[in-house]
C-alpha positions in Angstrom: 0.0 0.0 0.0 1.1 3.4 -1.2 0.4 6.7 0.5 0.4 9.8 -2.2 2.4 13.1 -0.3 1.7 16.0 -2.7 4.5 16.7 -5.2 6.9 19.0 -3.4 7.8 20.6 -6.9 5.5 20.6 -9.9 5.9 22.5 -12.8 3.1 24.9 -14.8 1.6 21.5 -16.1 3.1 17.9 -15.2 4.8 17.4 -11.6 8.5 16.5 -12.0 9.3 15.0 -7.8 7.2 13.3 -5.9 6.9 12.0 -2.7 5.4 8.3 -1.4 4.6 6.7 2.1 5.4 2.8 1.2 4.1 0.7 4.4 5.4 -2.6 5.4 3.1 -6.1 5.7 2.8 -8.9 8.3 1.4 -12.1 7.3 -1.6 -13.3 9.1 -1.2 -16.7 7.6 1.7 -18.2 5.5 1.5 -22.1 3.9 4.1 -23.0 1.8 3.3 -26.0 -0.6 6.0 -27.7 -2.3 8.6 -26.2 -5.1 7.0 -25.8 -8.6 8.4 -26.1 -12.4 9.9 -22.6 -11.8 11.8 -22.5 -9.0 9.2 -21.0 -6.7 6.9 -22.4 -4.3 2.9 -22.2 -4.1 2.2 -19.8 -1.5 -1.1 -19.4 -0.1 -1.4 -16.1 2.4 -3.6 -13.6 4.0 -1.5 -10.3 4.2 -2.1 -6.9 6.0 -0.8 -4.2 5.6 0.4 -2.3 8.8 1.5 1.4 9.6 5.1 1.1 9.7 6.8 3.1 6.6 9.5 4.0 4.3 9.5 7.6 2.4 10.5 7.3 -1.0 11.2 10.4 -3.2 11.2 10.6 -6.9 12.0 12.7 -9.6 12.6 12.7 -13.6 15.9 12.1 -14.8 17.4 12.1 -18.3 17.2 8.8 -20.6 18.7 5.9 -19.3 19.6 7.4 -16.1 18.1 5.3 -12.7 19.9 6.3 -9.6 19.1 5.3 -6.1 20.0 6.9 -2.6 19.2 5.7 0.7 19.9 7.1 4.2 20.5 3.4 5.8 23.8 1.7 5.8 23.6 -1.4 4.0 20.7 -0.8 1.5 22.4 -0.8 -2.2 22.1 1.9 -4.1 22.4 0.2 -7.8 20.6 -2.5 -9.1 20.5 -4.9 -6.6 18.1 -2.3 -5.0 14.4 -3.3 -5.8 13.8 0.4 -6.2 16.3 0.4 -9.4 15.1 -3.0 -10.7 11.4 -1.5 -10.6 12.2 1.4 -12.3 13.7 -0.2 -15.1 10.7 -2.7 -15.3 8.4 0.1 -15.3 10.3 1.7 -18.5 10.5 -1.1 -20.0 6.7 -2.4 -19.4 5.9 1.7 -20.6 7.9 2.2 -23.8 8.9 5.5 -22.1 12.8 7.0 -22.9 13.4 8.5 -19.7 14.9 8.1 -16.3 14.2 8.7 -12.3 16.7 9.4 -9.5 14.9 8.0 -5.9 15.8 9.0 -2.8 14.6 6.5 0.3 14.4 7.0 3.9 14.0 4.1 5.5 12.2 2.6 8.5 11.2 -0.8 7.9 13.8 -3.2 8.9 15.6 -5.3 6.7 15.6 -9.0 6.6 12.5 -8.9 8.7 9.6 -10.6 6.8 8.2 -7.2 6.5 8.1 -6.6 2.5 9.9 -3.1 3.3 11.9 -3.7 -0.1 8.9 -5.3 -1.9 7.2 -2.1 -0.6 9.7 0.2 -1.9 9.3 -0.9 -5.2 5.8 -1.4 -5.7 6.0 2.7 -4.5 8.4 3.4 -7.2 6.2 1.9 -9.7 2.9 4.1 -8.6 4.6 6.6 -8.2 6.4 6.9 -12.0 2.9 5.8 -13.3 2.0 9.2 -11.4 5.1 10.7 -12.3 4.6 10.1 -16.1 0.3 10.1 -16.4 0.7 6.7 -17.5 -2.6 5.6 -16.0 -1.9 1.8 -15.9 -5.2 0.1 -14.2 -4.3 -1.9 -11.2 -3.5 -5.4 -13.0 -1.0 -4.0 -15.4 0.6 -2.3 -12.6 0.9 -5.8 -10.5 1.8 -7.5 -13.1 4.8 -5.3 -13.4 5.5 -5.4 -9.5 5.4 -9.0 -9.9 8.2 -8.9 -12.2 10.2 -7.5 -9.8 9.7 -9.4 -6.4 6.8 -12.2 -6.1 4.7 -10.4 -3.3 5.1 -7.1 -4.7 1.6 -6.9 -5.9 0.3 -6.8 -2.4 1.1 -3.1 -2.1 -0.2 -2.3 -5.4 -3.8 -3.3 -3.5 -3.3 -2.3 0.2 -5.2 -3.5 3.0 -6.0 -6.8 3.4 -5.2 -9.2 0.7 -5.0 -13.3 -0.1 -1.6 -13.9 -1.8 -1.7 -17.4 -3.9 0.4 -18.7 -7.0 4.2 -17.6 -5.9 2.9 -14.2 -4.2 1.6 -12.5 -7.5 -1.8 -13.5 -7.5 -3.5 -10.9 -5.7 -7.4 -11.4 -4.3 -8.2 -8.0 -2.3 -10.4 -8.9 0.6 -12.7 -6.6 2.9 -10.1 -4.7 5.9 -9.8 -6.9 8.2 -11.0 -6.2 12.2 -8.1 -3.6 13.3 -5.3 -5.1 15.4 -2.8 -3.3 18.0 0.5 -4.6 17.6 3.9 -4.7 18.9 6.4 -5.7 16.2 9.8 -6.9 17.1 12.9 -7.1 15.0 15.8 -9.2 16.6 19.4 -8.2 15.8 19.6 -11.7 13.6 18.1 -11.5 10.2 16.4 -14.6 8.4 17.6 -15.4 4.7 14.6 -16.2 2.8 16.8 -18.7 0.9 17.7 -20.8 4.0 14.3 -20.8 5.3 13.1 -22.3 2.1 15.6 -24.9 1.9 14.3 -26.0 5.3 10.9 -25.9 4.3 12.3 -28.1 1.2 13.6 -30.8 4.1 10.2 -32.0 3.7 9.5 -32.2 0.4 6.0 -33.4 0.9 4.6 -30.8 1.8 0.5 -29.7 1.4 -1.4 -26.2 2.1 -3.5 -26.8 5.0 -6.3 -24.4 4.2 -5.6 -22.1 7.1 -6.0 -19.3 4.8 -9.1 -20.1 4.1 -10.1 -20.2 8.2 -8.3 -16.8 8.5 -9.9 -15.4 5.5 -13.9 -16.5 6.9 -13.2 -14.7 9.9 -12.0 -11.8 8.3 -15.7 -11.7 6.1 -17.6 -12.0 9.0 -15.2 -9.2 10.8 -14.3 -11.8 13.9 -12.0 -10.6 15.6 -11.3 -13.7 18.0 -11.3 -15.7 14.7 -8.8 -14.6 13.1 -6.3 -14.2 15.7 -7.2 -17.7 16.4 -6.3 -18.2 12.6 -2.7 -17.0 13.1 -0.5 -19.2 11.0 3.3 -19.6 9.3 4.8 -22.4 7.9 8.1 -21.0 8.4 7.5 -19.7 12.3 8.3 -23.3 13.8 11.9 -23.4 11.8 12.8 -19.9 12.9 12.2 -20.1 15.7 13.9 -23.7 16.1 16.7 -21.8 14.8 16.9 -18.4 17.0 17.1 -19.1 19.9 16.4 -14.7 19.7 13.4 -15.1 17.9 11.9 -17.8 20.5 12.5 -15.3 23.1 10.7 -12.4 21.4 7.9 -14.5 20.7 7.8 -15.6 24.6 8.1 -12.0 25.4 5.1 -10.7 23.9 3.2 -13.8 25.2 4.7 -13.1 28.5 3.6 -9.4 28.4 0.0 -10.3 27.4 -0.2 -10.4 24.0 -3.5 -12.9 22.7 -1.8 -14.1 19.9 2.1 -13.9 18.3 3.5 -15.2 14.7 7.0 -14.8 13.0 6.1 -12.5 9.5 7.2 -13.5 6.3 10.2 -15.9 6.6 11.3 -13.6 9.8 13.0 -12.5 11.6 10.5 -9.8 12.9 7.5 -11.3 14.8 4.5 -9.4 16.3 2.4 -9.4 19.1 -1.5 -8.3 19.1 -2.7 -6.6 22.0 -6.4 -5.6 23.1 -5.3 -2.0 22.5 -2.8 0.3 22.4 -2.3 0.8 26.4 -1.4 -2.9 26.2 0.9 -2.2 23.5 2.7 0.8 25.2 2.9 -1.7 28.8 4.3 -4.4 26.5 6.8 -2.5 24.7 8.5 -0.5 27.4 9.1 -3.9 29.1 10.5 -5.4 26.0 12.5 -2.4 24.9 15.4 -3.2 26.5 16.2 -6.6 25.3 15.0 -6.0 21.6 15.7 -2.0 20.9 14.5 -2.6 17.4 10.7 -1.9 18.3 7.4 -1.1 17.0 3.7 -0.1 18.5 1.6 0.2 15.0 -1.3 -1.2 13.8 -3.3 -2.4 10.9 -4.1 -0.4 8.0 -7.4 -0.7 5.9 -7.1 -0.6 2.0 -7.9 3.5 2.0 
């Protein structure tokens, strides 16, 4: 999901910068069936998206030219940046001979399970269609999200959404009852590549149709439900792992919170609290064993 800031500079007719509010995701549910023809797996997912964001600034830049910035150590700047990738996809989809220089500030975590890269792209890809008055309708958009990273599309929608296929099938499904959350990131990160080849350990594998228990409750807005649905193939393993990760999940348990799940393939997991007193109580006692620290909640789809 994409927040719009107005253009800070526009010219007589067509903006030329831009500004965007790219949110990060948690997975309600994550079953991971077995590897396909392609390489990827068949994912089946409720995701939500969740008000923890990134700032991502754009502006037109001669032919050919793509540059990316960030303001966080670590984050590439070239094109092993999604942001880079998706703004040469988004040329390339478009026909259109120009370029785009991006500057991010970042907020979501990386190597979290949080889509805060996945995010940033889908952002740069709304926000040249903007940018350029391309006026792509919503599939053509995903589809060229999806091109860059598999659960891309999710951001194109917003709100809540069932993820299927490898993470590019996108079903947009009614907000789901608001949740409080603490979200924690531990100082270990989770590579999504290991996690898979764990998951691959058992070959076997089936969905278990918990996204379809978690996506019931969400139609008939039960709460109880669909924390009850809480689900991740990949929470076991990391946890199994981490001995960090156990601990955070313990923690929020500890400090009240009715239901806790890893996100993504990790490492961040989150807590959901009754509100956002509990969230405050359970943060400032967690603080100081996991500094990297959240109290946010859900986001609907506007």
């Amino acid at each position: 999901m994409v927040a719009f800031v107005l253009p800070f500079t526009c010219g007589l007719y067509r903006m030329h910068d831009i500004k965007l509010v790219s949110y990060a995701k948690i997975n309600l549910t994550l079953e991971v069936g077995g590897k396909r023809a392609d390489g990827y797996h068949d994912l089946d997912s409720v995701a939500q998206i969740i008000d923890i964001k990134d700032e991502l600034r754009i502006s037109k830049a001669e032919n050919g030219v793509i540059e990316v910035t960030s303001d966080t150590a670590g984050v590439p700047s070239g094109p092993a940046n999604l942001v880079y990738k998706a703004c040469e996809a988004f040329f390339i989809a478009t026909g259109i001979r120009s370029g785009a220089k991006c500057a991010l500030t970042k907020r979501i975590p990386v190597q979290a399970g949080l889509g805060g890269g996945s995010g940033n792209a889908a952002a740069a890809i709304l926000g040249l269609d903007m940018l350029y008055e391309t006026q792509l309708p919503l599939e053509q958009l995903s589809e060229i999200a999806a091109s860059v990273a598999s659960d891309a599309p999710l951001f194109i929608y917003g709100g809540t959404v069932r993820m299927r296929g490898r993470g590019d099938q996108i079903e947009p499904l009614p907000d789901a009852p608001e949740l409080n959350l603490v979200v924690v990131k531990p100082i270990i990160g989770v590579s999504t590549a290991w996690a898979y080849s764990e998951l691959d350990k058992s070959p076997d594998r089936k969905l278990k149709g918990k996204s379809d228990i978690a996506e019931k409750a969400i139609h008939s807005g039960n709460r109880e439900a669909l924390i009850n649905s809480l689900y991740n193939d990949f929470d076991p393993i990391a946890c199994g792992a981490s001995e960090e990760i156990a601990k955070a999940k313990q923690m929020l348990k500890d400090n009240g919170a009715q239901g806790t799940l890893l996100s993504g393939s990790g490492s961040a997991v989150f807590g959901i609290f009754a509100d956002i007193e509990d969230c405050q109580t359970a943060a400032k006692n967690l603080r100081s064993d996991f500094p990297k620290l959240f109290v946010t909640r859900t986001l609907p789809r506007s």
